[in-house]
MITIBA-838195 format. One record per residue (C-alpha): z, y, x; residue in one letter. Coordinates in steps of 0.25 Angstrom, whole numbers. Each point is the difference from the previous one (the first is absolute). Layout:
N
@pz Z | py Y | px X | vexmar A
...
END
This chain:
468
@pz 0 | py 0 | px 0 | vexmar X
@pz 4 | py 10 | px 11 | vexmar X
@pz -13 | py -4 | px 6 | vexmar X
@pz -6 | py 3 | px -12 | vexmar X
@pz 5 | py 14 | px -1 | vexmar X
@pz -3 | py 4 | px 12 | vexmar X
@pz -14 | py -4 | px 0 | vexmar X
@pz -2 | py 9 | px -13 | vexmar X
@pz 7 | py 11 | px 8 | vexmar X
@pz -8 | py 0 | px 12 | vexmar X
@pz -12 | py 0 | px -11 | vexmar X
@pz 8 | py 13 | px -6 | vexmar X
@pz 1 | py 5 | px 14 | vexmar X
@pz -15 | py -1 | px 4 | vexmar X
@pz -3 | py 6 | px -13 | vexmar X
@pz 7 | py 11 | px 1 | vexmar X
@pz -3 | py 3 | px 15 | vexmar X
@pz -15 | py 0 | px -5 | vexmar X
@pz 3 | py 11 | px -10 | vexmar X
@pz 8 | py 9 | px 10 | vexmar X
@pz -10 | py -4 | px 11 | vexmar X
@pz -12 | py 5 | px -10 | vexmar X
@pz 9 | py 12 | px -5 | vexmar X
@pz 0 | py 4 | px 15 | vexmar X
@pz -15 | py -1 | px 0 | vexmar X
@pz 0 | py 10 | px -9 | vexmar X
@pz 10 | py 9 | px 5 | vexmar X
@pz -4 | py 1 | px 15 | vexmar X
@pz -16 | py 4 | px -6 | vexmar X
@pz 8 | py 11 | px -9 | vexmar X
@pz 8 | py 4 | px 13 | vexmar X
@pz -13 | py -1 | px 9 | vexmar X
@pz -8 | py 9 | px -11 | vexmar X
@pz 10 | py 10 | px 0 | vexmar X
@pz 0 | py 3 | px 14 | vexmar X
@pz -15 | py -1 | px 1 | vexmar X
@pz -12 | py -4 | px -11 | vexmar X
@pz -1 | py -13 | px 4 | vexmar X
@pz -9 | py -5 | px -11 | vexmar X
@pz 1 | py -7 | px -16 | vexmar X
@pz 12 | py -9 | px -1 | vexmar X
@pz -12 | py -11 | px -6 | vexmar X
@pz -7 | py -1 | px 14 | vexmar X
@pz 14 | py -4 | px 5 | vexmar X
@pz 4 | py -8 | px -12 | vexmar X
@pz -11 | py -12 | px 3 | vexmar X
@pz 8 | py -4 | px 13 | vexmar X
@pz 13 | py -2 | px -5 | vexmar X
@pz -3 | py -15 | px -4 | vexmar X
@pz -5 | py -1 | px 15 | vexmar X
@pz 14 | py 6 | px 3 | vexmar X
@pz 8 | py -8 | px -10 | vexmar X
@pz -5 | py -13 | px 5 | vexmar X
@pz 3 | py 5 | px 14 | vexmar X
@pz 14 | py 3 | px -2 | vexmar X
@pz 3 | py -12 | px -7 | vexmar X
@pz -5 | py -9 | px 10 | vexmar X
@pz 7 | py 10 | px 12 | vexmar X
@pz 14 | py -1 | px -9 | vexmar X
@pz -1 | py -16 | px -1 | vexmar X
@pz -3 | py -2 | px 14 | vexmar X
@pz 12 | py 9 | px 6 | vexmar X
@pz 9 | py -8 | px -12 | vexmar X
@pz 6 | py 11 | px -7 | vexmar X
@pz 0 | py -9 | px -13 | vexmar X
@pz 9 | py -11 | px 6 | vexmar X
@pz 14 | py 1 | px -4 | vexmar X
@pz 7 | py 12 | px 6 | vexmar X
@pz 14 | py -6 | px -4 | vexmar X
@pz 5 | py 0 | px 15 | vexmar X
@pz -10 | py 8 | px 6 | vexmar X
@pz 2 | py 14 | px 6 | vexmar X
@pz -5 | py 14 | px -5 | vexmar X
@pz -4 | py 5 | px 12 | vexmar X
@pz -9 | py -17 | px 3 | vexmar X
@pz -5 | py 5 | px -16 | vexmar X
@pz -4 | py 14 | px 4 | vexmar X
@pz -7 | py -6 | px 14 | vexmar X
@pz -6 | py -9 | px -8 | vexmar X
@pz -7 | py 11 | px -10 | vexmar X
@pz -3 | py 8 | px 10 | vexmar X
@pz -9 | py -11 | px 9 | vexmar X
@pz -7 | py -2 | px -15 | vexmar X
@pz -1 | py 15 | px -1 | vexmar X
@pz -7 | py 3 | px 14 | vexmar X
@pz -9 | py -14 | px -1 | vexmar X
@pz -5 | py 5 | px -15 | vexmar X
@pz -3 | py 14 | px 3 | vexmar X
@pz -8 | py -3 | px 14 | vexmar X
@pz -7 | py -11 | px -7 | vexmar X
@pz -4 | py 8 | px -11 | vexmar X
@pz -3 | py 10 | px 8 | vexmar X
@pz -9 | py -10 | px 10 | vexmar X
@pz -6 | py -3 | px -14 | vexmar X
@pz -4 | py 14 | px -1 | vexmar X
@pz -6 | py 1 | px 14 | vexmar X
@pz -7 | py -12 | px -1 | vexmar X
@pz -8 | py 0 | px -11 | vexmar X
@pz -2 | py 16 | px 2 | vexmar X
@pz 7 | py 5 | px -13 | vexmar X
@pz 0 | py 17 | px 3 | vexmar X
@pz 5 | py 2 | px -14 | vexmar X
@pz 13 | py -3 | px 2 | vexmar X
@pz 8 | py 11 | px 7 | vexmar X
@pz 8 | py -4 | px 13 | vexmar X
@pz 11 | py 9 | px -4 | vexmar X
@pz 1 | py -8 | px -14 | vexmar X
@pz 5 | py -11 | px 12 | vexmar X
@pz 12 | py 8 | px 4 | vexmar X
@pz 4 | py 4 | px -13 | vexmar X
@pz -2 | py -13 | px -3 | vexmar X
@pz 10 | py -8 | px 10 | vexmar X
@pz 10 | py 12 | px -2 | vexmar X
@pz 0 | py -2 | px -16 | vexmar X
@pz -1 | py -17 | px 2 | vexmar X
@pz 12 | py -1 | px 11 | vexmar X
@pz 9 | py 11 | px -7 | vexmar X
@pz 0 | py -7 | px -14 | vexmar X
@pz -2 | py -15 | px 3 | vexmar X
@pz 11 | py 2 | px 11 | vexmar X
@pz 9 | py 7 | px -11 | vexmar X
@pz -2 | py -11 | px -10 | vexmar X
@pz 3 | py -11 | px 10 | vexmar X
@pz 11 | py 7 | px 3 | vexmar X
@pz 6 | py 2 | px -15 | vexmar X
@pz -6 | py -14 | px -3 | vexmar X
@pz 10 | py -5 | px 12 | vexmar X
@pz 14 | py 8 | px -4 | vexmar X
@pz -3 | py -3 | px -15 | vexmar X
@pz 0 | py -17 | px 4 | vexmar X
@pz 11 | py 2 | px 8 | vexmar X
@pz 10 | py 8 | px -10 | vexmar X
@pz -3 | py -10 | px -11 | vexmar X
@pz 4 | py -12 | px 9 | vexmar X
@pz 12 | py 7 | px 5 | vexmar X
@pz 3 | py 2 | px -15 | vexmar X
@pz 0 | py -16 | px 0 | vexmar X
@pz -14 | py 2 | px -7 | vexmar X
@pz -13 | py -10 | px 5 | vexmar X
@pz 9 | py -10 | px 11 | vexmar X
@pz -3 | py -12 | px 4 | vexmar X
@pz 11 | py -12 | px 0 | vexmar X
@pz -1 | py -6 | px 15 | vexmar X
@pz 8 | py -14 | px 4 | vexmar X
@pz 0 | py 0 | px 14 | vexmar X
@pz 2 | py -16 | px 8 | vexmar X
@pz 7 | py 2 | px 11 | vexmar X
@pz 13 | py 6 | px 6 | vexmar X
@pz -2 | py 3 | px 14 | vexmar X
@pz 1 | py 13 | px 5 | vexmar X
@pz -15 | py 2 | px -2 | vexmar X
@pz 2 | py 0 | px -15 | vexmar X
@pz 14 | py 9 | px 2 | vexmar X
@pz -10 | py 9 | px 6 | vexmar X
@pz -10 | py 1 | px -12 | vexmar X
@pz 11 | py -1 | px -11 | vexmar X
@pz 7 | py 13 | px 6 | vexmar X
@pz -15 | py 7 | px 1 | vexmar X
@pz -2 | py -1 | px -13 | vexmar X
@pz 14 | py 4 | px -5 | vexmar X
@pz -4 | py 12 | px 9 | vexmar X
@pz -12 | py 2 | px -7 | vexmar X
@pz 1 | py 0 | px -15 | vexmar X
@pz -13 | py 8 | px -3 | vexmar X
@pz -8 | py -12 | px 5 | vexmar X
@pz 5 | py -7 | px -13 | vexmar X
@pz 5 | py -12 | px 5 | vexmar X
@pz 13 | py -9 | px -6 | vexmar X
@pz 6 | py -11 | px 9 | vexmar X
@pz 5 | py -12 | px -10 | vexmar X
@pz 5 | py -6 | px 10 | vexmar X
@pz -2 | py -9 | px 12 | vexmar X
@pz 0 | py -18 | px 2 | vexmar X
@pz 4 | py -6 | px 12 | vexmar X
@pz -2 | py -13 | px 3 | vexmar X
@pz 14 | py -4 | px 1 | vexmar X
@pz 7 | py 0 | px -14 | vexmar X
@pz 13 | py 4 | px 5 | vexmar X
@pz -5 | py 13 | px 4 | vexmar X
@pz 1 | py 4 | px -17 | vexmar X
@pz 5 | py 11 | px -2 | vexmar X
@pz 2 | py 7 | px 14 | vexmar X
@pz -5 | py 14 | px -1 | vexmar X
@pz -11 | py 6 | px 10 | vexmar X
@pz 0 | py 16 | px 0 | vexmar X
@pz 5 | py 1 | px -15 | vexmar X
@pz -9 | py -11 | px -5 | vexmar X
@pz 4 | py -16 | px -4 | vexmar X
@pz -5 | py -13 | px 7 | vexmar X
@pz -2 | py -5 | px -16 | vexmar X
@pz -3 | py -14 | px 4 | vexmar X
@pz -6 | py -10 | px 9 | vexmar X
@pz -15 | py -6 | px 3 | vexmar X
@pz 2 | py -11 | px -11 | vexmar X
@pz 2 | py 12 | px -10 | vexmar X
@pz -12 | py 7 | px 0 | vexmar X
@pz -6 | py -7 | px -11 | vexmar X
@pz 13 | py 6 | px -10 | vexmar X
@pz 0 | py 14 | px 6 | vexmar X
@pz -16 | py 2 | px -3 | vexmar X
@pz 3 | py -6 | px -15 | vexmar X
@pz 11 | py 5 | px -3 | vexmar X
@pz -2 | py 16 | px 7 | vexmar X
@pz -11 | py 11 | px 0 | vexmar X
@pz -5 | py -3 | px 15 | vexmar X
@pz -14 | py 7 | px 4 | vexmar X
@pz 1 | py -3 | px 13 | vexmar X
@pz 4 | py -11 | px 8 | vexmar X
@pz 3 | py 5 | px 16 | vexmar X
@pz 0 | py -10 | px 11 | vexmar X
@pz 9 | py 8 | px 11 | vexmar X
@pz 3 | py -14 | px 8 | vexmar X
@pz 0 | py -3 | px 16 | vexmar X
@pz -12 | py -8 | px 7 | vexmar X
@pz 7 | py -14 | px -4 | vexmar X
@pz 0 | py 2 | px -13 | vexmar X
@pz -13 | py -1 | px -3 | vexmar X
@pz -2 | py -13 | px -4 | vexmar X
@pz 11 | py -1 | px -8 | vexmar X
@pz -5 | py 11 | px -9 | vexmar X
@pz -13 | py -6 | px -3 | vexmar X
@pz 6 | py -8 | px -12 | vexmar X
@pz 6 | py 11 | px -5 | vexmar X
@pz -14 | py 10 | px 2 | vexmar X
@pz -7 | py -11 | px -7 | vexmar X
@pz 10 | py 0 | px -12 | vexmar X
@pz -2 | py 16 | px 0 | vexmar X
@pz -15 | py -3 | px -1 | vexmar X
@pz 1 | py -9 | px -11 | vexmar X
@pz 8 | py 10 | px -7 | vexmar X
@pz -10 | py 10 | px 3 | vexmar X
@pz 12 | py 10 | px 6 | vexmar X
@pz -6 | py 11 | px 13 | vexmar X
@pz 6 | py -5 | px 12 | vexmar X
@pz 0 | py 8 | px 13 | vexmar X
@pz 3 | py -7 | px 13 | vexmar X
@pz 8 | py 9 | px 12 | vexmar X
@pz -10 | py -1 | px 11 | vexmar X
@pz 8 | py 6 | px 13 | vexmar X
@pz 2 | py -13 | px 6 | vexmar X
@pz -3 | py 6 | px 13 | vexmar X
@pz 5 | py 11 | px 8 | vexmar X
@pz -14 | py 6 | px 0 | vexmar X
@pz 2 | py 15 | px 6 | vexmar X
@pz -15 | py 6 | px 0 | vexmar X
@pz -8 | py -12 | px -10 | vexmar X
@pz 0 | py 2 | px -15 | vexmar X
@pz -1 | py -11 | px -10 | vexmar X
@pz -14 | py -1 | px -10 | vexmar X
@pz -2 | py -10 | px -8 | vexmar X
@pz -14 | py -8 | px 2 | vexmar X
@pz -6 | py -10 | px -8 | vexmar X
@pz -12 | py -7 | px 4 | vexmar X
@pz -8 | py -8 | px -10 | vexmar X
@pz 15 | py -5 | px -6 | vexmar X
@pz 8 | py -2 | px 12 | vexmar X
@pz 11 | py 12 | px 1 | vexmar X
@pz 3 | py 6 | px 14 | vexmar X
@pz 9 | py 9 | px 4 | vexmar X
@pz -7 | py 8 | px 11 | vexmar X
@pz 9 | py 9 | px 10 | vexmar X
@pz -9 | py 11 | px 4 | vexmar X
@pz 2 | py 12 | px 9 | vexmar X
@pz -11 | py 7 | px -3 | vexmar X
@pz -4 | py 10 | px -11 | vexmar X
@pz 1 | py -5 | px -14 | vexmar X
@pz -11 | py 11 | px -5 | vexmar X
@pz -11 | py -7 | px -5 | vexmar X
@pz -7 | py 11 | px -5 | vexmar X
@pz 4 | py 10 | px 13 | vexmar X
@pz -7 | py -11 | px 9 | vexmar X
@pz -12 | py -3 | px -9 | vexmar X
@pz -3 | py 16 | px 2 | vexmar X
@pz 5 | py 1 | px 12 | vexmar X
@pz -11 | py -11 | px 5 | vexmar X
@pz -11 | py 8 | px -10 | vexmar X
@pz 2 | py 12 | px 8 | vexmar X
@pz 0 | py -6 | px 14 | vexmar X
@pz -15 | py -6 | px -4 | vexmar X
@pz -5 | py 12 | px -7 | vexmar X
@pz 6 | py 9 | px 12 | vexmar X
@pz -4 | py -5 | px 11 | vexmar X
@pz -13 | py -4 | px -5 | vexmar X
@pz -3 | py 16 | px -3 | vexmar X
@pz 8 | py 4 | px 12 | vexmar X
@pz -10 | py -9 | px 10 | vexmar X
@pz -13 | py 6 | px -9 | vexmar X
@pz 6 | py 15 | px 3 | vexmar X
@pz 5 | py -1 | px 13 | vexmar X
@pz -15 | py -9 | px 5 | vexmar X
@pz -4 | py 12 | px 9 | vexmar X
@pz 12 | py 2 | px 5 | vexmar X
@pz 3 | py -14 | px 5 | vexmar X
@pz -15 | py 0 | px 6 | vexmar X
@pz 3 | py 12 | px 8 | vexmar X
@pz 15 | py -6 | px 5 | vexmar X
@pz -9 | py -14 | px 2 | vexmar X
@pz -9 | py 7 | px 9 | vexmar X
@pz 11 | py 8 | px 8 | vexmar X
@pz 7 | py -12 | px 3 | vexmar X
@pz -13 | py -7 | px 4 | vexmar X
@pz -6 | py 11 | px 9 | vexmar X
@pz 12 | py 4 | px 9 | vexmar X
@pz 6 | py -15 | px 1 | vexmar X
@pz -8 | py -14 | px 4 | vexmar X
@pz 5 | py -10 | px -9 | vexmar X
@pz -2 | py -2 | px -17 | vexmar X
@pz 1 | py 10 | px -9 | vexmar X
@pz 10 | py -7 | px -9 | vexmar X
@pz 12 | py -7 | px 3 | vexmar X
@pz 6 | py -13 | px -8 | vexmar X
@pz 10 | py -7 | px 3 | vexmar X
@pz 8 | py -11 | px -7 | vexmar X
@pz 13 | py 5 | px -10 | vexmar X
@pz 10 | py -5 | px -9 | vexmar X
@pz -3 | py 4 | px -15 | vexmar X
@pz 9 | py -6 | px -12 | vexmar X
@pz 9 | py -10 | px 2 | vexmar X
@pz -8 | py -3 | px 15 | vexmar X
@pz -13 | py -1 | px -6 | vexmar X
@pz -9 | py 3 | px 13 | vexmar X
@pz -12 | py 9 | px -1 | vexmar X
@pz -8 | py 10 | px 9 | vexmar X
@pz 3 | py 13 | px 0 | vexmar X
@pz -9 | py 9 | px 6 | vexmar X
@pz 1 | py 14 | px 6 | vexmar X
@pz -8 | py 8 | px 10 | vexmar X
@pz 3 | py -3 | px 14 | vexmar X
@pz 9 | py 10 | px 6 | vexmar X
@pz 4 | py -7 | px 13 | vexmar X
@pz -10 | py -6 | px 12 | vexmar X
@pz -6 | py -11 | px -4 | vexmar X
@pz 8 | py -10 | px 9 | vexmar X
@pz 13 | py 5 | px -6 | vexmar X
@pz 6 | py -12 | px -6 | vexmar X
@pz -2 | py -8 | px 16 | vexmar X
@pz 8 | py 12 | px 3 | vexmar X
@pz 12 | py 0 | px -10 | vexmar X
@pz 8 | py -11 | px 8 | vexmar X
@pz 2 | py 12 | px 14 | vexmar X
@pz 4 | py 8 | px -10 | vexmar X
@pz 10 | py -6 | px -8 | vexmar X
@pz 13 | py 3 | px 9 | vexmar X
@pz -5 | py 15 | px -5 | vexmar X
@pz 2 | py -2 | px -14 | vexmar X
@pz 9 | py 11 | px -6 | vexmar X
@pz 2 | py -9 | px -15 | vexmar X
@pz 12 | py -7 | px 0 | vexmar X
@pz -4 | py -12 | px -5 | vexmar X
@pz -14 | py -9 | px 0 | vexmar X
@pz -10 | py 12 | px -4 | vexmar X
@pz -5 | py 5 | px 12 | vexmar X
@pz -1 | py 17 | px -1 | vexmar X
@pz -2 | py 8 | px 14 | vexmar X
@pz -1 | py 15 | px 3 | vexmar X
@pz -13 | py 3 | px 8 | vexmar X
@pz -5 | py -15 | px -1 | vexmar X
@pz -10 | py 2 | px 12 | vexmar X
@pz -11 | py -9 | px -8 | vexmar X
@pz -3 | py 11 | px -11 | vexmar X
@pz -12 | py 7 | px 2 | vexmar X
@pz -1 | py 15 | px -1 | vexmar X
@pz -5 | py -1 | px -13 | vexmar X
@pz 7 | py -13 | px -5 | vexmar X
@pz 13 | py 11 | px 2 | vexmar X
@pz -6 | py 9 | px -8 | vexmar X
@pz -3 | py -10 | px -12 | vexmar X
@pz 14 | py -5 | px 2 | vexmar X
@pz 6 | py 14 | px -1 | vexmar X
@pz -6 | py 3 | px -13 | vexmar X
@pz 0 | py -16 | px -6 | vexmar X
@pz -15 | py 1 | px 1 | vexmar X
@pz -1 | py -13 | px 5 | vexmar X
@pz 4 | py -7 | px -13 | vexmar X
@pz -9 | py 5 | px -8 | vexmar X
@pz -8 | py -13 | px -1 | vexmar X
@pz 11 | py -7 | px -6 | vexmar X
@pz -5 | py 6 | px -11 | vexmar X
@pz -9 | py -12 | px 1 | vexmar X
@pz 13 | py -10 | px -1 | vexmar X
@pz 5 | py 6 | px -11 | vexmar X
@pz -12 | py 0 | px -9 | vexmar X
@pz -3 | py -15 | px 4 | vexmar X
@pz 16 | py -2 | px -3 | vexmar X
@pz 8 | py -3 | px 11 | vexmar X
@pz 6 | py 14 | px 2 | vexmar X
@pz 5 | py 8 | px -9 | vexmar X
@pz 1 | py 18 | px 2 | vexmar X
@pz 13 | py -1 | px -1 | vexmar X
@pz 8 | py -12 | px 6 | vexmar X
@pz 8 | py -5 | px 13 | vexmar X
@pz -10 | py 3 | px 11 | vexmar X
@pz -5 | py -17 | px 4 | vexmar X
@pz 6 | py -7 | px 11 | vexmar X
@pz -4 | py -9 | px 12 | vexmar X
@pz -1 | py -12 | px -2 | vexmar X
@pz 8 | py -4 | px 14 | vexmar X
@pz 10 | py 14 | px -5 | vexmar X
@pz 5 | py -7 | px -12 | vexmar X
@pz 3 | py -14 | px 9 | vexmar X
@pz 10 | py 9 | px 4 | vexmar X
@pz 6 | py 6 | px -13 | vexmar X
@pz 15 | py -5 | px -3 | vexmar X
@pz -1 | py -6 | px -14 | vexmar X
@pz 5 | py 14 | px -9 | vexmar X
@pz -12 | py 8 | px 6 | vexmar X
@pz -11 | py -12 | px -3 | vexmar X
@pz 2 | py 6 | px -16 | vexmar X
@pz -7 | py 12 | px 5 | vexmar X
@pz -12 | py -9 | px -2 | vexmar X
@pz 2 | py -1 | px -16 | vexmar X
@pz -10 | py 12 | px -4 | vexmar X
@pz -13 | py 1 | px 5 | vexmar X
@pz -2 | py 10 | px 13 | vexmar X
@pz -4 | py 14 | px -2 | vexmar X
@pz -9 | py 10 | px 7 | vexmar X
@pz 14 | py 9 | px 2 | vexmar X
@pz 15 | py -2 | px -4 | vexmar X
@pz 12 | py 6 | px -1 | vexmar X
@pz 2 | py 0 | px 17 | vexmar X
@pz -13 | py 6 | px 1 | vexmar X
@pz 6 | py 11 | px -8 | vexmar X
@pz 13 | py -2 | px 8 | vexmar X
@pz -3 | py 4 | px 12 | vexmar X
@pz -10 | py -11 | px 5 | vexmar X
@pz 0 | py -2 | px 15 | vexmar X
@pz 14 | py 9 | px 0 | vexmar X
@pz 7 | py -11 | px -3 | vexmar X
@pz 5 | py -12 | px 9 | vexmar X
@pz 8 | py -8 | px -7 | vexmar X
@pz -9 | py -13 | px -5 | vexmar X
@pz 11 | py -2 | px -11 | vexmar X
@pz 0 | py 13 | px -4 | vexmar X
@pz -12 | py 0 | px -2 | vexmar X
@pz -1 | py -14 | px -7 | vexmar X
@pz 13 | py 7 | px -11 | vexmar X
@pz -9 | py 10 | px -2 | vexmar X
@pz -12 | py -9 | px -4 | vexmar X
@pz 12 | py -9 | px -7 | vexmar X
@pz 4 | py 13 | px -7 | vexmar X
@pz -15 | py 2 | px -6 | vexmar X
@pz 1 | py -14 | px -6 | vexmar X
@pz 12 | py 0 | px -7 | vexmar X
@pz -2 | py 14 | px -4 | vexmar X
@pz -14 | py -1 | px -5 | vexmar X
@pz -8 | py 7 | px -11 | vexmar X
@pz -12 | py 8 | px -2 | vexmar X
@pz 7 | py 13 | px 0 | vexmar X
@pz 5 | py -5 | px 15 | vexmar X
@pz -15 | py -3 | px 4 | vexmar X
@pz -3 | py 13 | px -5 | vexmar X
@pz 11 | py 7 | px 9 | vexmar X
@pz -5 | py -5 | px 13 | vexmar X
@pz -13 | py 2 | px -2 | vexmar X
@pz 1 | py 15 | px -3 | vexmar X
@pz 10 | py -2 | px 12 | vexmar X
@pz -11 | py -6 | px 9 | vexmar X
@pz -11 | py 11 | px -1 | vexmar X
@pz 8 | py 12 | px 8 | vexmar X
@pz 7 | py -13 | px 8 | vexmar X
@pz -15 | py -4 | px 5 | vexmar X
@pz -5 | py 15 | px 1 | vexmar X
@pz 9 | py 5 | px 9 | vexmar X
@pz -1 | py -14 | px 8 | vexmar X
@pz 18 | py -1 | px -3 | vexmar X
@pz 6 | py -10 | px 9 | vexmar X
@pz -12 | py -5 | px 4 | vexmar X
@pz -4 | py -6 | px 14 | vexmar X
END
């Protein structure tokens, strides 16, 4: 039944964000007209299906129609405003692309400003108005927790903390009967395993929550089954392991359930764009830069024997190998050179990094100076195996040498430039610094963060910052 009602809800919901969202359409062309003539609201009005159908898909995908019992207004209101942003570029990509001059750029702004200030204040009222009636004993759910342990002490006292989520402890079964009627932050241990059938029967229960250590497991499964029968929710406590960096996401794979730790971003929809724009960028990037990469090829050619372009063998994700290429900024012998050198590596750790490295060529400095080098990659990044914002890619024989924390630097696919070449660059010498920085990027990573580095990149790589 809950289920029920919250399914007619979330219809309710979508309804009326579609009204508002349309109402905002509206209001940002009266707003836009006001300050300028903008044109009839009709040549407006045969887009707004285009942009319905765009924010509903965008509000689906950054889920701000799943249950927002436990979650967080400020996780709500990031949520509507990655939907916000997404809509309102697509949209106005739809205009570009199919040349629509009708529709006044202006009417975008007024747009985003009118969408953002009243789906944001709806969200917001729609949020405290559920939470007062729950704390008013209105719309709870009737939780039996199985377990005891000091894991389920936990949760029983967060949600006695937290009545606005709506939750009610019945009480909790242990599997020892002579645990009945012992008290565990204010609630009672009503009964044993053997129990469960008379508690479901004979009490309101919505909920059945398995809070038990990693021994327990199979002796549960009789009583999940029983709950399966009975058709009561049953939720499992999956913090079996100390995990400090992985989350847990439920998988299921043609009906087999797993329970994959990940520690890399769960943004489906951030990556799938993220991946779009690294294709379409770097595709029109290598088309606009062409004479400027035939003038630094025949730079590199005329004052330097040896190949125009340099490849060498990286790491990409998770120690896939490819070639990335560059242009060729030291002798042509240099890597028979390396070994004479090592003794002069200023990186602490196994990248090799050395001020006034005697095999760069005059021009090959200047390249490095201002990043021109890497251009190329543009190449690796359309084909896939680098991204424009990423970890810079490894050695192979530098990540034989990586301690096992730093390997997960590998998890995200390698980028043109990152947040050390934001950093500093060559100024720092600390490998692991510079490995926590690349660490830091994963963890940490969003689009908005992409987006940050790379307006931090361009003054970075024009005024050659750190480099060597």
């Amino acid at each position: 039944m809950l289920k029920e009602k919250f399914s007619v809800l979330r219809k309710m919901m979508i309804t009326a964000d579609l009204v508002l969202i349309s109402v905002c359409f509206f209001a940002g062309w009266v707003l836009a007209d006001r300050v300028s003539q903008v044109g009839a609201l009709s040549g407006y009005l045969i887009h707004l299906p285009f942009y319905l159908l765009l924010w509903s898909v965008m509000l689906r995908s950054v889920r701000v129609y799943e249950s927002f019992r436990v979650k967080d207004t400020f996780d709500i209101l990031l949520s509507m405003s990655e939907g916000l942003f997404f809509s309102v570029a697509f949209f106005g990509a739809y205009l570009y692309l199919f040349r629509i001059e009708s529709v006044n750029a202006g009417f975008l702004l007024y747009l985003m400003i009118a969408t953002a200030f009243i789906l944001c204040l709806e969200k917001i009222g729609l949020i405290y108005f559920f939470r007062y009636v729950r704390s008013k004993g209105f719309n709870f759910r009737v939780l039996l927790i199985v377990g005891t342990g000091e894991r389920a002490a936990q949760f029983v006292s967060l949600v006695n903390q937290h009545r606005e989520w709506g939750y009610r402890v019945l009480g909790l079964i242990d599997e020892k009967k002579e645990k009945a009627d012992q008290e565990i932050e204010g609630v009672k241990v009503i009964g044993s395993f053997a129990d469960l059938p008379g508690i479901l029967h004979n009490n309101v229960v919505d909920q059945v929550m398995f809070i038990v250590p990693r021994s327990w497991l199979g002796k549960i499964e009789p009583l999940m089954k029983f709950c399966e029968l009975e058709g009561t929710k049953v939720s499992i406590a999956v913090d079996y392991f100390a995990m400090k960096l992985a989350k847990a996401k439920p998988v299921d794979i043609s009906g087999f359930p797993f329970l994959s730790f990940e520690t890399t971003p769960d943004k489906p929809l951030q990556l799938l764009i993220k991946n779009t724009f690294d294709a379409l960028g770097s595709l029109i990037a290598l088309i606009l830069l062409a004479p400027l990469l035939l003038i630094i090829a025949l730079l590199v050619k005329l004052t330097s024997p040896g190949p125009v372009i340099f490849t060498q063998e990286r790491c990409g994700m998770n120690g896939r190998k490819f070639r990335l290429i560059k242009f060729r900024t030291m002798v042509a012998d240099a890597e028979t050179q390396l070994a004479r050198l090592l003794e002069q590596n200023e990186m602490c750790g196994p990248a090799f990094k050395m001020a006034d490295d005697p095999r760069i060529t005059k021009v090959g400095r200047f390249l490095r100076k201002f990043s021109l080098d890497e251009l190329p990659q543009l190449w690796n990044v359309f084909k896939g195996d680098m991204s424009l914002v990423g970890p810079r890619p490894p050695l192979p024989e530098e990540v034989e040498k990586y301690d096992n924390w730093q390997r997960r630097r590998l998890s995200m696919r390698p980028g043109l430039t990152c947040i050390w070449q934001v950093s500093g660059r060559n100024k720092i010498k600390d490998f692991d610094q510079w490995m926590k920085l690349d660490l830091k990027y994963i963890d940490e990573w969003s689009l908005a963060l992409d987006f940050r580095i790379f307006l931090k990149t361009v003054p970075v790589v024009l005024l050659g910052i750190g480099a060597k």
